[in-house]
N, C-alpha and C positions, 0 to 999 in steps of 0.2 A: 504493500500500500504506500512507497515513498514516491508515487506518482500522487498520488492526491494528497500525501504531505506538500510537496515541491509545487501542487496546483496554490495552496495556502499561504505558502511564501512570496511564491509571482505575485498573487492577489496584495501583499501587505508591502512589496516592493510597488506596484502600483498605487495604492494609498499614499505612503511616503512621497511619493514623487506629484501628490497629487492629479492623477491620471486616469481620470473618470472612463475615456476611451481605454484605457487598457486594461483598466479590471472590469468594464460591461462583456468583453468576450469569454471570460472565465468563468461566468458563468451558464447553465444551461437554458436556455430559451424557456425552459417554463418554471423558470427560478422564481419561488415565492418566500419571501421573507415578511416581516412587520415592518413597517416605517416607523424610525424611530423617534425621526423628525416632525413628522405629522401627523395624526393617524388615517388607519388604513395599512394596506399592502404594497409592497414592490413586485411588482410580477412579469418576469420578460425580462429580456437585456436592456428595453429604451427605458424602462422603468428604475434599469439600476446605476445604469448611465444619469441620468437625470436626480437619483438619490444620490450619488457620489457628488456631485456636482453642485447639489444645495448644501450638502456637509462641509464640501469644503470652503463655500461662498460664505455660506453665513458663520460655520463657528471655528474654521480650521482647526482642526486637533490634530494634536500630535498623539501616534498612535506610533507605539514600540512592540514589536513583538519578542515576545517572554523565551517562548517556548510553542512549539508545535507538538502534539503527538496523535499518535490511532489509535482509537477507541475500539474494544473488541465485537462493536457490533460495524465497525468500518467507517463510523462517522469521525471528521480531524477536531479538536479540541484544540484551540489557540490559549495560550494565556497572553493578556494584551495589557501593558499600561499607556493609559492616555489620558493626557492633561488637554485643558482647553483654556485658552484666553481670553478674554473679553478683546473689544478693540481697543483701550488704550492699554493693552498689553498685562495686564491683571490677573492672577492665577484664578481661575473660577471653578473650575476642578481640577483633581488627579486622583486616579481611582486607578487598581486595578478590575479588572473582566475577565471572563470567560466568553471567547464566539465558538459555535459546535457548528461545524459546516457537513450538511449531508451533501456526497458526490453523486451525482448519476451520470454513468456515459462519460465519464473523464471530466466534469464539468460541474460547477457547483451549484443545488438544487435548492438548498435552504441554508438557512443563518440564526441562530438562535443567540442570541445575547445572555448572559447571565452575570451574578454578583461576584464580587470578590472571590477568589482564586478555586481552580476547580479541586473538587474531590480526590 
């Protein structure tokens, strides 16, 4: 499963680099996640492309990744820390996370966010 580790890393090298066009093809066309941002759903690649895109317009975070690994039902477990600033540069938060990305088809199909550091 170090292909769908290595899919996890592309994805948070595109984050970093703010590159909303290169983590929408990482995932699978009927990629459904929660908006975190708004509510409602992300669903589709235009959907996550456009999520990426308002994340990083309105709150740029800095998102570091911790750690990767595979989960024994095959889903990837990230641990992530990410702080966020206001715009006159203000710490507003810093938190660590958990995102559990299920893969289908070489491609990422959902994204599940959770609290402070995984199990």
């Amino acid at each position: 499963m170090a292909d769908a580790r290595d899919l996890v890393v592309r994805l948070h090298e595109a984050i970093g680099r703010r590159d909303a066009d290169a983590a929408a093809p990482l995932f699978h066309p009927q990629a459904r996640f929660r908006n975190y941002l708004d509510e409602g759903e992300v669903i589709g690649r235009n959907d996550v492309r456009a999520f990426y895109r308002k994340l990083f317009e309105t709150l740029a975070p800095n998102i570091d990744l911790i750690s990767v690994r595979t989960l024994a039902d095959g889903r990837v477990r990230a641990e992530l820390q990410v702080s966020v600033h206001d715009r006159s540069g203000r710490l507003w938060s810093d938190s660590r996370v958990t995102a559990t990305y299920a893969i289908r088809d070489g491609l990422i199909k959902s994204v599940d966010l959770g609290p402070d550091r995984p199990a």
